[in-house]
Structure formats: C-alpha cells, structure tokens
C-alpha positions in Angstrom: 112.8 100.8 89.2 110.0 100.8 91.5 106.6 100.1 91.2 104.5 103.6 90.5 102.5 104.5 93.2 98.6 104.4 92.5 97.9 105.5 96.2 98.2 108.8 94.7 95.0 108.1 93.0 92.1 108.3 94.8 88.8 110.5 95.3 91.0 113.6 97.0 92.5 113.6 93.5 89.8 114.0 91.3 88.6 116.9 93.7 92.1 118.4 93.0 91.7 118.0 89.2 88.6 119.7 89.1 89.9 123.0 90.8 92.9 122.9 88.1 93.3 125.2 85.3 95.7 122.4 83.5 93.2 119.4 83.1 95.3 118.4 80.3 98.7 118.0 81.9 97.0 116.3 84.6 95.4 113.6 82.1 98.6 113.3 80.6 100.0 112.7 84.1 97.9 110.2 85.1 98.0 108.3 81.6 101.6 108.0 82.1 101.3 106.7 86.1 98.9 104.0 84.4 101.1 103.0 81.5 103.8 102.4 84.1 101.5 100.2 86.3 100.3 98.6 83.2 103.6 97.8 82.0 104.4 96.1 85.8 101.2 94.1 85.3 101.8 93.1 82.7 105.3 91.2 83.7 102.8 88.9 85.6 99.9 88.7 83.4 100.2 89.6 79.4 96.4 89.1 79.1 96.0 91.5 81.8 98.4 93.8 80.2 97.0 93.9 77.2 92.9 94.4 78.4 94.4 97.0 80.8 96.0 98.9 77.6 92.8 98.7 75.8 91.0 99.8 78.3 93.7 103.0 78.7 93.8 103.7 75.1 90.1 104.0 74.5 89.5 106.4 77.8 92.2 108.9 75.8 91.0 108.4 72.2 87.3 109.2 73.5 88.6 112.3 75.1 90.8 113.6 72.6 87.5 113.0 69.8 85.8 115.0 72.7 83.3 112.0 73.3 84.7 112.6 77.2 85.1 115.9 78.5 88.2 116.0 81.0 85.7 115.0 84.3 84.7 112.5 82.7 87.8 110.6 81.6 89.4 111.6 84.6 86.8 109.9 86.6 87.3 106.7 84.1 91.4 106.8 84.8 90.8 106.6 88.3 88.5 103.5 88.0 91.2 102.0 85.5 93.4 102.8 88.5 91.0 101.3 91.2 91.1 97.8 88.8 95.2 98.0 88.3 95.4 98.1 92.0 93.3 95.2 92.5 95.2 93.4 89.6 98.8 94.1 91.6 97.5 92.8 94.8 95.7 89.1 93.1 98.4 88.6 91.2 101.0 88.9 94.4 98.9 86.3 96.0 
C-alpha cells in the first residue's frame, strides 16, 4: 500500500473546509489520512507513533466535548499534518 498523501493538506485546504456544509465528514476524512500516516511512522519510529496518536486523539476528543469548534481542530489536524510530514522526511534521512 502506499504511503497517504499529506500534500493534500495544506492552507488551500482549510480554505475549502471552511466553505463546506459537511465539516464533519471532512474531520473524519482527514483523521483517517493522519491515522494512516501515523501508522507509516510509526514502522520507523514507535515513540513517534505513539506521541503522534496522542496528539490525534486529543485534537478529536476536544472537538467532540465541543472544547474545539470544527475551525479550530481543523486548523490543529493540519499542524499535526505539517509535523508527520517533517517526521516522514527525518526519518528517511
């Protein structure tokens, strides 16, 4: 299987979300991208699986107790995304 494609993931993305009238497929969406990529990670790195995962998990939780409106944790995914993508590239090295 090949490596999920965070390029998708950028600032043209969060401009998208923001004129949709499905934030929450989109979340879900984008939850599922980064459990792939932290799953690939995490092949090379457990600790960096498992922080990654953390890091996932408590973005969600805090939306779905409505801590984090759907901007917000949107805007939080794509920085997760941002630091998996960095991950994926030093761990290549």
């Amino acid at each position: 299987m090949e490596r999920p494609d965070l390029s998708l993931i950028d600032e043209n993305f969060i401009d998208k979300f923001r004129q949709s009238d499905r934030p929450n497929l989109q979340i879900e969406m984008l939850k599922r991208l980064l459990a792939d990529e932290i799953k690939a990670v995490g092949k090379r790195n457990l600790v960096a699986e498992r922080t990654f995962s953390e890091m996932l998990a408590s973005s969600v939780l805090r939306y779905q107790n409505h801590a984090l409106d759907a901007a917000a944790v949107v805007a939080e995914l794509v920085e997760l995304a941002k630091q998996l993508k960095h991950a994926w590239i030093t761990a290549r090295r």
